[in-house]
C-alpha positions as CSV (number, residue, x, y, z in Angstrom):
1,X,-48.2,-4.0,70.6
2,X,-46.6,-2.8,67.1
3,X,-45.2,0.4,66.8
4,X,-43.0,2.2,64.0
5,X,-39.9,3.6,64.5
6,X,-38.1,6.2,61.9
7,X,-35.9,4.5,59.8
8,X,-32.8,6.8,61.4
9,X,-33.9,5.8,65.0
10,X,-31.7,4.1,67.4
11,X,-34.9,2.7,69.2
12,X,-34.8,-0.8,67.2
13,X,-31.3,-0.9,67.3
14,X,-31.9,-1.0,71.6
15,X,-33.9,-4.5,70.7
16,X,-31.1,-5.5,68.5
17,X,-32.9,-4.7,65.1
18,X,-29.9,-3.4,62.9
19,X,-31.1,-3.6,59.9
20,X,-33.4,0.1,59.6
21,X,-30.0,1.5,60.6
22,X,-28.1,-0.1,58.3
23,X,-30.5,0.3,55.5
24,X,-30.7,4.2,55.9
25,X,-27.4,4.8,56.1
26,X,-26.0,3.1,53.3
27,X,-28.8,5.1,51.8
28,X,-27.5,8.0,52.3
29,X,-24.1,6.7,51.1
30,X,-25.3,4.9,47.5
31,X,-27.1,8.9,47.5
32,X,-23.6,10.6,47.9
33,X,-21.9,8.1,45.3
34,X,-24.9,9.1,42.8
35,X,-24.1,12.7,43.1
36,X,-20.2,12.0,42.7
37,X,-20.8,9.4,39.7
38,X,-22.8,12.7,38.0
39,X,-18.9,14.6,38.1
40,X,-17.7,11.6,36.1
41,X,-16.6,9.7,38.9
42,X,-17.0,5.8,38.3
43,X,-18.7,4.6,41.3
44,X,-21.0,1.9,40.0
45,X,-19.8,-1.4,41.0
46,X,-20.1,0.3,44.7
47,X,-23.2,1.7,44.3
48,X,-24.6,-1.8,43.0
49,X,-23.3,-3.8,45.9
50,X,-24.4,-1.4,48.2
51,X,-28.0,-1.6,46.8
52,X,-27.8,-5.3,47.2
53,X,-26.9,-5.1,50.9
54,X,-30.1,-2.4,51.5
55,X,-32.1,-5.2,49.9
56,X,-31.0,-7.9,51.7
57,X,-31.3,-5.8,54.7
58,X,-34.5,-5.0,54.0
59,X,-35.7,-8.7,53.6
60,X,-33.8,-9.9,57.0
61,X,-35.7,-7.4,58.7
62,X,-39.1,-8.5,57.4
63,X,-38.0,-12.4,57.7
64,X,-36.0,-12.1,61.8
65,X,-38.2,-9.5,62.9
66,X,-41.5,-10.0,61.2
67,X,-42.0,-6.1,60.5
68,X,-43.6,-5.7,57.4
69,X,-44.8,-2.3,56.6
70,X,-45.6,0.1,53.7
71,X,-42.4,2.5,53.8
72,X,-40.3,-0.4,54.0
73,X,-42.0,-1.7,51.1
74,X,-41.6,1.5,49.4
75,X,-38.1,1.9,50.6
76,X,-37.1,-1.8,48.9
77,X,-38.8,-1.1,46.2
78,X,-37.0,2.3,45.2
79,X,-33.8,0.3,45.7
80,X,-35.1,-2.1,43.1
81,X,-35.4,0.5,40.7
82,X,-32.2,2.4,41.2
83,X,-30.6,-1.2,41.1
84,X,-32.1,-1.9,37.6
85,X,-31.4,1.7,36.7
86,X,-27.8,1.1,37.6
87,X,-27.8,-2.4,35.3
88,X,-29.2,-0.8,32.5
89,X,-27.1,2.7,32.5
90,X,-24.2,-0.3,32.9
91,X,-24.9,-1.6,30.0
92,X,-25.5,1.1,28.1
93,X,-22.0,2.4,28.6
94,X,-20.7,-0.9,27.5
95,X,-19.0,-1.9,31.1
């Protein structure tokens, strides 16, 4: 029997599934960093390492716990695109 849990639940984390956990809050965290980095604040190398840990998360989960489904996908692949926004705004700054 499948069933789907908010990504903020503690259900999976009862079956020892950290990884939804982890993933939303250091969302909420790379979120918080984004909003300081807009005062002039220079967050990046954090924010980039913590996108790489929500990815990783993200493919553990689907790999150990075989739960493939399509807000994860949509979650992972949002990170992707801050990530690459992050390399190129990087970049572009010269850093």
């Amino acid at each position: 029997m499948v069933r789907y849990f908010s990504y903020f639940s503690m259900v999976p984390v009862g079956y020892g599934n950290w990884f939804p956990i982890i993933t939303a809050f250091l969302s909420v965290i790379i979120v918080l960093l984004l909003l300081a980095g807009m005062k002039k604040v220079n967050t990046g190398n954090t924010v980039e390492i913590l996108l790489i840990i929500c990815i990783i998360s993200q493919l553990l989960l689907w790999l150990l716990f075989n739960s493939v489904s399509a807000v994860g996908v949509c979650v992972m692949v949002l990170h992707i695109i801050v990530f690459i926004l992050q390399m190129f705004q990087k970049r572009k700054l010269g850093k």
